[in-house]
N, C-alpha and C positions, 0 to 999 in steps of 0.2 A: 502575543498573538493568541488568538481563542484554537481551542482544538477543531479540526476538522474531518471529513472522512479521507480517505488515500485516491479517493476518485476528484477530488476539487483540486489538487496539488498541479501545477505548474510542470511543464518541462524544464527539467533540471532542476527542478524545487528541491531541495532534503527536507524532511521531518524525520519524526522520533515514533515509535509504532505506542501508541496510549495504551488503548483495548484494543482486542479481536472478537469480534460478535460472530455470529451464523450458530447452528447448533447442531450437535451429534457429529455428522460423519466430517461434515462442512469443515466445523470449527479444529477438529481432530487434524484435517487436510490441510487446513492454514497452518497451524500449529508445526507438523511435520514440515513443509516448506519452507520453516525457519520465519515465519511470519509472527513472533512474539514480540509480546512488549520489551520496550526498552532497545528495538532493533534500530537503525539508523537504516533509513530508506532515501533510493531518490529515484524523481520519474524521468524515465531512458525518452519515452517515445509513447507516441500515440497513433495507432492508424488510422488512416486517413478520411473513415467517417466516427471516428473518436474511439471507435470500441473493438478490442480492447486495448489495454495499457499496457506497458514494460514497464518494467521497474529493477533497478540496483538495490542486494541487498545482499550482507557476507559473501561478497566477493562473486554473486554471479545472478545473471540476469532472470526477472520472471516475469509470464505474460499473463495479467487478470483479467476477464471481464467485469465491466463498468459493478454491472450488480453485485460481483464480490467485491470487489473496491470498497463499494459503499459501506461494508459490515464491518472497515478496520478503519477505527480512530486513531489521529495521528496529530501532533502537537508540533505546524513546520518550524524550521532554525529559522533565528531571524539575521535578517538579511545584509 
């Protein structure tokens, strides 16, 4: 499967974190929330007009907006 952003992912989909894009404070924030490469992620939930997302990732839940989503490339498991 081709890589994709973390905002195309599927409820309950897992993938693998590729890259983390955004820049300065953004990408620092990602970074600190445990959002590095090589993280195993999965999508919890989406509310109910899509934005934003939960998501499983070391052991505890977090909630992005669609537009940050979009800035971490992610490689999902295949099925």
């Amino acid at each position: 499967m081709d890589a994709i952003t973390l905002n195309n992912l599927a409820i309950g989909q897992k993938a693998t974190i590729i890259t983390v894009g955004g820049e300065g404070i953004l990408r620092r924030r990602f970074l600190d929330m445990g959002l590095t490469p090589k993280t195993k992620v999965m999508v919890r939930k989406r509310a109910p007009l899509g934005d934003p997302i939960e998501i499983f990732l070391r052991g505890y839940e977090l909630t992005l907006r669609l537009d940050d989503a979009k800035k971490i490339t992610v490689q999902p498991e295949e099925a």
